[in-house]
N, C-alpha and C positions, 0 to 999 in steps of 0.2 A: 577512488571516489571519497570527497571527505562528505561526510554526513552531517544534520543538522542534529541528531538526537541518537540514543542509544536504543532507545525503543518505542516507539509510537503504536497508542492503541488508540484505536477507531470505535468506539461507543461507550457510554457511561452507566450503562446498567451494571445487576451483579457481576458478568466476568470482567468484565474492564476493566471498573474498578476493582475489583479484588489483584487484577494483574498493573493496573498502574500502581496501585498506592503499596505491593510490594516492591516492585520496580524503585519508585523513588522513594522510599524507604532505605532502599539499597546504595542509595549516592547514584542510582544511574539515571540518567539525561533521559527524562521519560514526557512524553505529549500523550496530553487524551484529549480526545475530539467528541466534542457532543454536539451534535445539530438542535436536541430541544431542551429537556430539562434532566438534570442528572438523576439517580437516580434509578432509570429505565424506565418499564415498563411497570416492573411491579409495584414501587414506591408511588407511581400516579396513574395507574388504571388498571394495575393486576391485583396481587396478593394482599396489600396492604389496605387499601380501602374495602376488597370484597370481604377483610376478614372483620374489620371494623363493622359494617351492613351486618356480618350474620352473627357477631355480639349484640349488637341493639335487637335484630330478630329474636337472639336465646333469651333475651332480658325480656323482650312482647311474648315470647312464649311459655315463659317460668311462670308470668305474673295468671294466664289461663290456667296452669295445669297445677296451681298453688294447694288445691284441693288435698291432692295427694299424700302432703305431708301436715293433713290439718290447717291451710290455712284457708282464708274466702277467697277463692277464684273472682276476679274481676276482670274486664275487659278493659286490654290496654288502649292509650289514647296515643295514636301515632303522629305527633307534629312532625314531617317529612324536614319541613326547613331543619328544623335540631338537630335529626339524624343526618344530615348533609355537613352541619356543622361539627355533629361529634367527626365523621370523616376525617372533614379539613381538619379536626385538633390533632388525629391521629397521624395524620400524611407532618404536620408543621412538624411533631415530637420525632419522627421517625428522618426528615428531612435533613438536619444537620449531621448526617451517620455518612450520606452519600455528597455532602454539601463541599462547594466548589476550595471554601476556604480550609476544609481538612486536609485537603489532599495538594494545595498550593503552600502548606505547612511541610510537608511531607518533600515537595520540591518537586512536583509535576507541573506542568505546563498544562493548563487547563484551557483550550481554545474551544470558541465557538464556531460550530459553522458545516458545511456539509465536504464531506473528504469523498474525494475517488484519485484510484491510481493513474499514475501517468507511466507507471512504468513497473519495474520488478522491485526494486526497492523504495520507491518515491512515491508521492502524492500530490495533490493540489487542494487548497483550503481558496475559496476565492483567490487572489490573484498572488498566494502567496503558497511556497514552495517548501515542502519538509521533504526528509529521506532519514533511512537509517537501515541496520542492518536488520535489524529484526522489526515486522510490524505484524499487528495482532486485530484482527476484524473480532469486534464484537458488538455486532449491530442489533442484535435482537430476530425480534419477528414480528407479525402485523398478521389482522383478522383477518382468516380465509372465507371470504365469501363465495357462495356457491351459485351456480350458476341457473337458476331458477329466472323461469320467463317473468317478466315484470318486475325483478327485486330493485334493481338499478332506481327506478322509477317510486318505490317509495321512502318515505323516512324512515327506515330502520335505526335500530341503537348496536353499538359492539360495545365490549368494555371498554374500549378508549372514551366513548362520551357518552354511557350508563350515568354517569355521578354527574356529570349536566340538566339533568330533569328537573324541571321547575316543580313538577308535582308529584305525587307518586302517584303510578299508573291505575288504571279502574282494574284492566286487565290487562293483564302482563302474556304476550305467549312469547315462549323462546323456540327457538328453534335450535334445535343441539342439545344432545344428552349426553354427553360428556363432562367433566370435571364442574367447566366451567357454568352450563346449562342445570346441571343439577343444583349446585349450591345457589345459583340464584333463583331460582325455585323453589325453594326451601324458604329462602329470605327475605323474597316479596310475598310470599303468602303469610309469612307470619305477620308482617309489618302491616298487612289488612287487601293486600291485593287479591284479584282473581288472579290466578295462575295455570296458563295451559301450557305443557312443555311438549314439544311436537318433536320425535327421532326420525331422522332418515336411515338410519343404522341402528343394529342390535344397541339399547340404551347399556353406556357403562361395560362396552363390549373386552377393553383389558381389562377389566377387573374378573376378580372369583366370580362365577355365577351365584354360589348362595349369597355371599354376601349384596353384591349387586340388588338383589331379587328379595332381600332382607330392607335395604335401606329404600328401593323404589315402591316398598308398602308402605314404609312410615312417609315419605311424602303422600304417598294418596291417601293415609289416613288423617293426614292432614291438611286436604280437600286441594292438592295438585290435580289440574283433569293432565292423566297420560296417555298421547295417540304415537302409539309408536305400530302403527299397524298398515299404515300408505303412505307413500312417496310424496315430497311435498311437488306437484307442478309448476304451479304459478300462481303469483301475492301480487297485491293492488293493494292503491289506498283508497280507499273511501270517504266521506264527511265524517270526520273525528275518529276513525276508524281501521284497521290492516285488516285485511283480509288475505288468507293463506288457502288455495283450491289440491287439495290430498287428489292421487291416481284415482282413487276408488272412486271419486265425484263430490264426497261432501268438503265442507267448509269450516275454516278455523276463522273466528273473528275476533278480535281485541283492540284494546284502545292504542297500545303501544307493542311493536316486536324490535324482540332481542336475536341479534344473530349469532349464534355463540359456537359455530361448526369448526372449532380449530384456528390453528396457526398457520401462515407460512414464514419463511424466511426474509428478511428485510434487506435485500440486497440490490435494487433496481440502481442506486444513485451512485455504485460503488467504484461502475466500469472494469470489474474485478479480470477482465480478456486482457487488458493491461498489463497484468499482474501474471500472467500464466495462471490462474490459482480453475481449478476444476468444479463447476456446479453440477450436481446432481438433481433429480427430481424433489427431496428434502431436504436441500439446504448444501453450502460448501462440503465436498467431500474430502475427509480427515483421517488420518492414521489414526493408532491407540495413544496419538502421542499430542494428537490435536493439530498434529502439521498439515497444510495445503501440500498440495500438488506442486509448488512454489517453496521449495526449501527456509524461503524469508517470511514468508507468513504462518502465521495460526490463525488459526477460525476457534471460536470459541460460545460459550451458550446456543440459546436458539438458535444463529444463522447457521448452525452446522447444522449435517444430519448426525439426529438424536431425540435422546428427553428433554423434552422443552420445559425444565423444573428451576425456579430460581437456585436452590441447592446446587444444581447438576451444574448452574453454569457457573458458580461460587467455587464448587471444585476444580471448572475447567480455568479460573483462573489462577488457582495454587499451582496448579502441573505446570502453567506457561510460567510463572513466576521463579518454578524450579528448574526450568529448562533453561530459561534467560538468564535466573541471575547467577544459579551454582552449576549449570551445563550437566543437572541432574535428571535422568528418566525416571519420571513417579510412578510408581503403579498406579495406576488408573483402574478405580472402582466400577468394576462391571456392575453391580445389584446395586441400585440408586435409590432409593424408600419413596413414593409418594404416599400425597392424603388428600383425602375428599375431605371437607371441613363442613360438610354436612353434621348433622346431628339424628343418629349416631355416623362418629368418623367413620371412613374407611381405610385404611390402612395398608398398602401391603409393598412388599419387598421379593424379590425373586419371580419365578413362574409361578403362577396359580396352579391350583391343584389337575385344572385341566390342560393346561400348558404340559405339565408335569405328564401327565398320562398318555399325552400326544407323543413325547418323548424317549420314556422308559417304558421297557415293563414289569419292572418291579417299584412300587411306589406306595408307599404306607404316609396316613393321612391320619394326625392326633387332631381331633378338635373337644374346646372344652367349650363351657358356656360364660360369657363372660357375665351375666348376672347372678351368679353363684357366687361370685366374691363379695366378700363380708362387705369392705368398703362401699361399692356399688348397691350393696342391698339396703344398708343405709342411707343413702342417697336417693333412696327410690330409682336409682340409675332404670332406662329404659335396659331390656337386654342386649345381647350381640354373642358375638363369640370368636374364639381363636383357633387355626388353622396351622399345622407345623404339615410341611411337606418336607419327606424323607426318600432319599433313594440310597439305596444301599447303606441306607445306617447313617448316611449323612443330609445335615440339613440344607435345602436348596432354595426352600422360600417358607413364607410365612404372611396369614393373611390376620387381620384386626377389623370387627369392624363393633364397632361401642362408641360408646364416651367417653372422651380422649384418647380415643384411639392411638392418635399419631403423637402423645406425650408418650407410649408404654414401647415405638420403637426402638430407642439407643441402642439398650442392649442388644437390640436383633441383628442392628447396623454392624456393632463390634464383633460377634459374633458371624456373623459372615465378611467379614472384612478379617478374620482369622485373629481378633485380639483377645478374643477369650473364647471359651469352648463351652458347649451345652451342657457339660457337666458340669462345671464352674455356676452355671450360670443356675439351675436346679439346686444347688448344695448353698447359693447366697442367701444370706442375712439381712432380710428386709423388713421396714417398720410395718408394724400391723396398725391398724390396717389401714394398707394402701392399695391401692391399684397394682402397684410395683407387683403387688401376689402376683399378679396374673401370668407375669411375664418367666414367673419362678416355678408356677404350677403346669404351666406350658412345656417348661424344660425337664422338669419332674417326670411330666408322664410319659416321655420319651424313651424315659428306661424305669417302668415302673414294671412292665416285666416282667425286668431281666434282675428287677432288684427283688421282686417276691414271686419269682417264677420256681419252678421244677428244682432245677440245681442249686435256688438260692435256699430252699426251703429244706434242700437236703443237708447244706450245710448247715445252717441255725440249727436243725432239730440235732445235727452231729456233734455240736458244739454243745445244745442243754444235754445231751446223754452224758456227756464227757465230764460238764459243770456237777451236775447231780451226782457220779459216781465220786467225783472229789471231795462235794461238800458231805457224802455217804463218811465217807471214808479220812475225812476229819471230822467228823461228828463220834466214828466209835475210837479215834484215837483221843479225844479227849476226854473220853470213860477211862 
């Protein structure tokens, strides 16, 4: 069979791109297919805009809590239109990174258009025909909505068309306590909304529980109302109005709802039965190596089953990119870091401390406070704290939850990624003061112990007897 391409990848989010633009990089005959806007999901309705909303948030909420550090608290003045514009300034700045013209530099064929297989190695783009030996789904995922009597039936918002709002809402409820439900919660309360966040599941249910239960009080002290106590029924619309009807009987009402219940996989268009390739209940089912069921495909970010994290699927595009282009097996990073971009972060890497417990049973738990650090105390930082879970001596995970939580990972990532060790990492030379402490007092007390424990103190004290009898004993020899 002669093929049109050496590799064709099927969507232009982070792993796509990350495996096209190594691809053609590479001299190889590489097509990416985007049906909307490159980029993905996160450059135009995930990560990039939501982070942009809760930087204008921290900027409305510094200017309240100015008090703190001697200045006049005033009440900030929210023009919605500006905050929409700072947005778009941020999406334009960040837009030429994933932009058609870099990667048509690079020598990828960049097509428009919606791809499904015709076969095991081929496709169809409208009425025009590709193949190649290796092809790479990287379609993304799309808001899972839930299956509630009447939801169909009103206007709700997901984050695909949140940043369309002509105004900002009176009241905001969302529905979902997850990642994505929290932080916007956080962001339209600060910007001047009402905010009701309604759970149908334990709220923030992978995360640590204190942590969790740490950051779901500073929203309500920040006048979030939280119902995470009945089943949502059935929502209607109203005259200017959503209404949401809870198991128990009573009523959520607001001017605007957010549906924010997760993801699913974006694969309806793909015809992937074509293909031989395997769907699971989460997403294409993939080896550690990111292969389909289909020897000639990869599945990569969201559509697979996995963590749905732009990181995660940035990764899964270096592994196809080492697979394709050097016929190299990468090790693939089991422990993946996420971050709530709440204020304070949350942070964490590995099993939670209860994960852990579930697991072993022997499991030792360091926590320090992270408002103890010099830096943070001058900042009037709100508190938080840090989490080391240890099984047999060895580190498994690790929770953060503060401000800038998820700037004080690296280290933790390298460190469980086996690039340096927790004693390295404890004995490092960091500026004072920084934040950077934290992550060194952390690894510190891991072996503070064993470094002023029983046997250490038996040595010191054997070492000052030893010291004293010499300095004895050159003292009467220079009589």
């Amino acid at each position: 069979m002669r093929f049109s391409h050496d590799v064709i990848v099927i969507g232009g989010g982070s792993a796509g791109l990350t495996t096209a633009g190594g691809c053609g990089r590479l001299g190889l005959r590489t097509a990416l297919i985007e049906r909307a806007r490159m980029g993905g999901e996160c450059l135009n309705s995930g990560c990039v805009p939501s982070k942009a909303l809760l930087a204008a948030a921290a900027r409305a909420q510094s200017m309240r809590d100015a008090g703190r550090v001697g200045i006049q608290p005033v009440a900030p003045v929210v023009v919605w239109a500006e905050v929409r514009a700072h947005l778009a300034r941020v999406q334009a700045a960040i837009a030429p990174h994933d932009g058609r013209e870099r990667f048509e530099a690079w020598g990828v064929e960049v097509i428009a258009g919606e791809a499904s297989f015709t076969g095991h190695r081929t496709i169809r783009i409208g009425e025009r025909a590709l193949s190649a030996p290796r092809i790479v789904v990287a379609t993304g995922s799309r808001p899972r909505i839930p299956p509630i009597d009447g939801l169909a039936e009103v206007p709700f918002l997901t984050n695909e068309t949140l940043w369309d709002l002509a105004v900002l809402p009176d009241h905001l409820v969302i529905l979902g306590a997850g990642p994505v439900g929290i932080e916007m919660a956080q962001a339209f309360r600060r910007l001047g909304s009402a905010v009701t966040l309604v759970g149908q599941v334990p709220p923030l249910a992978r995360e640590d529980r204190d942590a969790a239960s740490l950051l779901l009080a500073c929203l309500a002290a920040e006048g979030v109302t939280l119902r995470f106590d009945a089943t949502v029924t059935a929502a209607r619309a109203v005259t200017n109005a959503v209404m949401l009807t809870l198991a128990d009987g009573s009523v959520v009402r607001g001017s605007h709802l957010l549906v924010a219940t997760g993801r699913v996989a974006d694969l309806d268009a793909l015809d992937l039965l074509q293909a031989g390739v395997e769907v699971g209940p989460d997403g294409i089912v993939v080896d550690a190596g990111r292969r389909t069921s289909n020897p000639a495909v990869m599945a990569l970010g969201d559509c697979r089953a996995g963590p749905r994290l732009t990181h995660a699927a940035g990764e899964d595009g270096a592994i196809a990119v080492a697979r394709i282009g050097f016929g190299l097996r990468s090790r693939v990073q089991t422990n993946v870091p996420r971050v709530i971009y709440t204020e304070p972060e949350l942070a964490q890497l590995g099993p939670t401390e209860a994960d852990a417990r579930g697991r072993h049973a022997e499991v030792r738990v360091i926590r320090q406070e992270l408002g103890d650090n010099d830096r943070a105390l001058t900042a009037h930082s709100a508190g938080g704290f840090g989490k080391l879970i240890l099984v047999r001596g060895r580190l498994v995970g690790i929770t953060l939850v503060g401000e800038h939580a998820g700037e004080l990972m690296l280290p933790w990532v390298m460190l469980m990624g086996r690039r340096t060790s927790l004693w390295g990492l404890s004995g490092a030379v960091v500026p004072y003061p920084t934040r950077s402490e934290i992550s060194k007092a952390l690894a510190f007390a891991a072996y503070e112990d064993r470094l002023f424990g029983r046997h250490a103190r038996w040595w010191a004290g054997l070492l000052a007897w030893l010291r004293r009898g010499l300095a004895a004993h050159s003292e009467s020899t220079a009589r």
